[in-house]
Every structure is written in structure tokens, then in C-alpha cells.
C-alpha positions in Angstrom: 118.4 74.4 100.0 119.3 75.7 96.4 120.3 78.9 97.9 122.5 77.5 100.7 124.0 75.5 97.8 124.7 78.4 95.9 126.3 80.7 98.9 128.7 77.3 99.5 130.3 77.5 96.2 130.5 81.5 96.1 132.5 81.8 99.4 134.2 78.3 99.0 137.5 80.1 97.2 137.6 81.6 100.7 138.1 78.2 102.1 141.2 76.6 100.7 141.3 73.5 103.3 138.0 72.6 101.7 138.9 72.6 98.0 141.9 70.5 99.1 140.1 67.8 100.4 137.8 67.5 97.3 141.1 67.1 95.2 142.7 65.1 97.8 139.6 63.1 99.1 139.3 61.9 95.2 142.6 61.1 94.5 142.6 58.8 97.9 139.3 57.4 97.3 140.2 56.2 93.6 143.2 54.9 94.2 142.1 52.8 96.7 139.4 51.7 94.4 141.9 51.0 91.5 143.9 48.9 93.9 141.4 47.0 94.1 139.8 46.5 90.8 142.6 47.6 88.5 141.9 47.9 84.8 145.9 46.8 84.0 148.6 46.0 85.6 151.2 48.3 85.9 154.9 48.4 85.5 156.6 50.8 87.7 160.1 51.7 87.0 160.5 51.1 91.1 157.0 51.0 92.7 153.8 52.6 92.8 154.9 54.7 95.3 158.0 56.5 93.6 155.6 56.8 90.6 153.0 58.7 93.0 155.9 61.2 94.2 156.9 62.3 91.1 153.9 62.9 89.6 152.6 64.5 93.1 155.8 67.2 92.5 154.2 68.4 89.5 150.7 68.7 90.9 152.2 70.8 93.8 153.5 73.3 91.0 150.5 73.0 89.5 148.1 73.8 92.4 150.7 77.1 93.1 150.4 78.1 89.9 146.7 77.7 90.0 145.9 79.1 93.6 147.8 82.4 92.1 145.3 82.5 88.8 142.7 82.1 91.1 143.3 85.8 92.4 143.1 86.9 88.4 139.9 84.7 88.1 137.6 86.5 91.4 138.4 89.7 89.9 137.7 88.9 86.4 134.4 87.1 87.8 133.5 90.3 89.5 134.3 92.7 86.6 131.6 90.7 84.5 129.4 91.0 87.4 129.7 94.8 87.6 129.5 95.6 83.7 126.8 92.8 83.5 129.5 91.5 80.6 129.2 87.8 79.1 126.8 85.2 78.0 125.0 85.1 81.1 123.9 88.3 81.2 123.5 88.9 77.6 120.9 86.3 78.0 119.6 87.1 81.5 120.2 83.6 82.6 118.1 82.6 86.3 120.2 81.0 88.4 119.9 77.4 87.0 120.8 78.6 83.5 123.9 80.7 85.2 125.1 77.3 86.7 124.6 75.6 83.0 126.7 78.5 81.1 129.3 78.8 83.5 130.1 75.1 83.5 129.6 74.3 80.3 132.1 77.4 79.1 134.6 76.3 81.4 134.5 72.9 80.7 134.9 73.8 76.7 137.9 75.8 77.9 139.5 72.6 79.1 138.4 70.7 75.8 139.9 73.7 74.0 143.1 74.6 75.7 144.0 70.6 74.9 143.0 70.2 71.7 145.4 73.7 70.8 148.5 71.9 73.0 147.6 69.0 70.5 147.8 70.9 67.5 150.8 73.3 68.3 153.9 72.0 68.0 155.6 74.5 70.8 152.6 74.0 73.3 153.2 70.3 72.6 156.4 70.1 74.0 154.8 71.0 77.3 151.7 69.3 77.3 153.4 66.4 76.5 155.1 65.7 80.1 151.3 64.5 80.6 151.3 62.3 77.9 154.9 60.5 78.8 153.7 58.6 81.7 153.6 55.4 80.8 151.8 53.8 83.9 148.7 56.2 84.0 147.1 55.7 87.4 145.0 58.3 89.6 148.2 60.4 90.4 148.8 61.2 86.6 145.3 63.7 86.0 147.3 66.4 87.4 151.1 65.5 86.1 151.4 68.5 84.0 154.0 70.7 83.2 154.0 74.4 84.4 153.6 75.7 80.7 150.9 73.1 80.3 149.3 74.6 83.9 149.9 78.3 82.7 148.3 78.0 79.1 145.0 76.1 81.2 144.7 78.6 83.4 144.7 81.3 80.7 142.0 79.5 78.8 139.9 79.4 82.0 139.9 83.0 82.4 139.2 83.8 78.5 136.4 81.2 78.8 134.8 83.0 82.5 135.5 86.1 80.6 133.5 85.0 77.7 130.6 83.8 79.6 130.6 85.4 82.6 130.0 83.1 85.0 130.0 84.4 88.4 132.3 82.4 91.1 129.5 80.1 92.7 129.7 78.6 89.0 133.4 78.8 89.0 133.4 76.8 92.0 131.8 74.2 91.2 133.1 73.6 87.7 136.2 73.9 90.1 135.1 71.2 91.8 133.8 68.9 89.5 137.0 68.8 87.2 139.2 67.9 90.4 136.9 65.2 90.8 136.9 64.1 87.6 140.3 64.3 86.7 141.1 61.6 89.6 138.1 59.0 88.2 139.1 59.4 84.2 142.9 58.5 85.2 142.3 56.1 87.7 143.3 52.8 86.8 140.1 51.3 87.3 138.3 48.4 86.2 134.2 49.3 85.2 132.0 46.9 83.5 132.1 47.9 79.7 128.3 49.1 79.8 128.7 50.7 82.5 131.4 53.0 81.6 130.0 53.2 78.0 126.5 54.3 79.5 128.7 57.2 81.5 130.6 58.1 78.0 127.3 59.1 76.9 127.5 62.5 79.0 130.4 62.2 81.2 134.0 61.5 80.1 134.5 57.9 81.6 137.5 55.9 82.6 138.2 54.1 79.4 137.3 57.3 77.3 140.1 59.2 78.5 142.4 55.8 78.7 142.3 56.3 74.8 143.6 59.5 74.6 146.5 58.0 76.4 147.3 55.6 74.0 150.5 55.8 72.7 150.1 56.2 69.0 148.4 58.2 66.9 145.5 58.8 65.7 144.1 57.9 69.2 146.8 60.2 71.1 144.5 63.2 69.3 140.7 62.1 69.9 138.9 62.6 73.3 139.9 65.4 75.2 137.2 66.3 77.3 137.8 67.0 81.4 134.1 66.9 82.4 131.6 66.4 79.7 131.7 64.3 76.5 129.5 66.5 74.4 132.5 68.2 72.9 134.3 65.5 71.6 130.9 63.9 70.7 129.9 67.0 68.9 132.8 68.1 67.2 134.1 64.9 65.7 137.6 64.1 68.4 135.8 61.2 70.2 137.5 57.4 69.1 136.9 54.2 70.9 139.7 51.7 71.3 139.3 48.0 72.8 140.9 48.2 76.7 142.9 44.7 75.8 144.3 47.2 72.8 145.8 49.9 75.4 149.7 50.4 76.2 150.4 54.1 77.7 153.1 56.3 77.4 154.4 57.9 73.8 155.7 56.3 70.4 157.5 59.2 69.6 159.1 62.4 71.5 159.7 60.9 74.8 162.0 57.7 76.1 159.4 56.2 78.1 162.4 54.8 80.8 162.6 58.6 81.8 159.2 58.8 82.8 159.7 58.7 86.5 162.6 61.3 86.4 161.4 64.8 87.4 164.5 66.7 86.0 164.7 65.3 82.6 160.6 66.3 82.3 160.8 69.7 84.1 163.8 70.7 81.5 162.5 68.4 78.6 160.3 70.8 76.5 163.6 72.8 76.5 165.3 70.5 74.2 165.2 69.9 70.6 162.8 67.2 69.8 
């Protein structure tokens, strides 16, 4: 069973229909939940529909941009594999530990990566895109930027280079952060122990909601994809009352161009 596991995730970058419908079977499946139990109500510049379009757009690029990395990230994967070069073999991991140093290393890539885009005021410019949406529903986890998608992707392969892990661990960190992305943005409603018993290990709904404040200092605290051990850990994780919560930016951004795809394609171009 834990080997057929295992040969599922290393051949499933060979299988692109598959990892679709883990990205697209989320999204669907939380945004049908959030219509139902919706954490706020929402204020589309036209509907929910037109919101969903143009964020969709961006994940398109994003996915493209992605499915080309992915080429760089077998054969970086299989370069470790040959010179037995990262973590996990430096430590002759078994397969269990492999799994735990692969996914942990690529989920502190994501934690990284957006914590730099915080801090530097260039990357900011693209990262921000994310950040503008001021009705953050299950279609905004993957409303980034192409700078913003480039600059992840590059952490990813320093962070597989680093560790090593081998592309069944890939996979399924691969996985999981599709996943995940879809249930931190959704605009769902969870009972407050509930989500602050899942905030405990994973990064829950209202976690990431704060990071999507729109002022400061909250805008810069919880930026964890997966886990919440690095924001836990290393002193970025806040909590804010839901009832406190309004989305989009205070600053950088004119929150009634948050629905047009030009102006946020072109607007890290411009002169803040």
C-alpha cells in the first residue's frame, strides 16, 4: 500500500489531467462550500463570476509558467538523486523521513519566497497583485502575478535543491499546496475552535484571512502555504478578530481596479 503510494506520486508529473483535477476538484469543491457557509459577504465590482474570470486569467499564466519549471524541477530532482546531493541523503533519510524533508523544505520555500516579496520593495510590486483583491474568495489563492509565479518557482527549485527530495515528495507537496491554497482563501465560515485547533499545524481559513488584511502590521504576519510551524516558530504568526477583517490594500493599490486585468498585469511597472 505505502509503496503503491509512493510509485503514484513519482510518475504523477507524467499525468497532467490528474494534477489538474486536484487543483480544479478543490477549487470547485470550496467554492461550493463557501456559497454555502460564507465567512463574509462579498462586494463584487459586478458579480462573483467576473471576479472568478479575472483572477482565473492569472492562474492560467501561472499554471504555464509553472508546468514549464516543472521540466527544470525533474531534472534538478534527478541530479540530487544521482550525486546523492541534499539533506536527505546527507542524512540517509528511509522513505518516511524522505517524504518529511521534502515537504517540509518545500513548504519553507513557500513561507520564504513570501516573506522576501514582503520585505523587498521591487518583489513587492509584484506580489502585491495578490494582495489587491479586495473580495478574497477561493479563486484568489492562485491570483498572482507572473513575477510573483517566477520568483516561487525559483524558490522551489533552491529549496528541492537544498534538500533533495526526490519527485514522489515533490508530488505530493505539489499536491497538498494546490489543496491548500483553495481551503486558506475560501471564503468560508468554520466554527472558531475548529479552525483554531487546525492553526495549530495547518494554516487555517481565518489564519491566512489575516494576512489579507488590509493594513499593516497584519498584511506582514502569517505567511505559511501548508504548515504553520514557520510562522509559529519564527515569530510572523498574528491573530486578528474575523468581525475585524476588510481585504484588499490601504496603500499602493486603488482597490476599484481590482477586477481589471490590464491595470494589474502592467501595474508593478508603474511608479508607486
Amino acid at each position: 500500500m505505502f509503496n503503491h503510494l509512493i510509485n503514484y506520486f513519482q510518475t504523477l508529473e507524467h499525468r497532467p489531467l490528474e494534477r489538474m483535477a486536484f487543483l480544479v476538484g478543490g477549487m470547485l469543491f470550496f467554492w461550493i462550500i463557501e456559497g454555502a457557509i460564507p465567512l463574509l459577504p462579498m462586494t463584487y465590482k459586478k458579480n462573483k463570476y467576473r471576479h472568478a474570470m479575472v483572477n482565473f486569467i492569472f492562474t492560467v499564466i501561472h499554471l504555464i509558467i509553472h508546468t514549464v519549471l516543472a521540466i527544470f524541477i525533474v531534472q534538478l530532482s534527478d541530479w540530487c538523486a544521482q550525486k546523492s546531493f541534499g539533506l536527505i541523503y546527507w542524512t540517509k533519510a528511509g522513505v518516511v523521513a524522505t517524504i518529511a524533508i521534502g515537504v517540509l523544505s518545500l513548504d519553507f520555500s513557500s513561507w520564504l519566497v513570501h516573506l522576501v516579496m514582503h520585505k523587498n520593495k521591487f518583489l513587492w510590486r509584484f506580489h502585491l497583485i495578490h494582495h489587491s483583491d479586495s473580495n478574497v474568495d477561493v479563486t484568489t489563492g492562485l491570483r498572482h502575478h507572473p513575477g510573483d509565479s517566477l520568483l516561487r518557482g525559483i524558490f522551489f527549485m533552491l529549496l528541492t535543491f537544498i534538500s533533495g527530495a526526490p519527485m514522489y515528495s515533490v508530488m505530493m507537496y505539489q499536491t497538498l499546496v494546490v489543496v491548500a491554497t483553495a481551503f486558506t482563501h475560501a471564503n468560508i465560515k468554520l466554527p472558531i475552535w475548529v479552525d483554531t485547533i487546525i492553526s495549530y499545524v495547518l494554516i487555517s481559513p481565518n489564519m491566512h484571512k489575516v494576512h489579507h488584511h488590509w493594513k499593516q502590521p497584519y498584511t506582514d504576519s502569517n505567511y505559511g502555504a501548508v504548515f504553520s510551524i514557520w510562522d509559529r516558530l519564527l515569530g510572523t504568526f498574528a491573530r486578528l478578530d474575523v468581525k475585524e477583517l476588510k481585504y484588499g490594500l490601504d496603500n499602493y493599490y486603488d482597490e476599484k481596479k481590482d477586477e481589471n486585468f490590464i491595470e494589474l498585469i502592467s501595474h508593478p511597472f508603474k511608479k508607486l
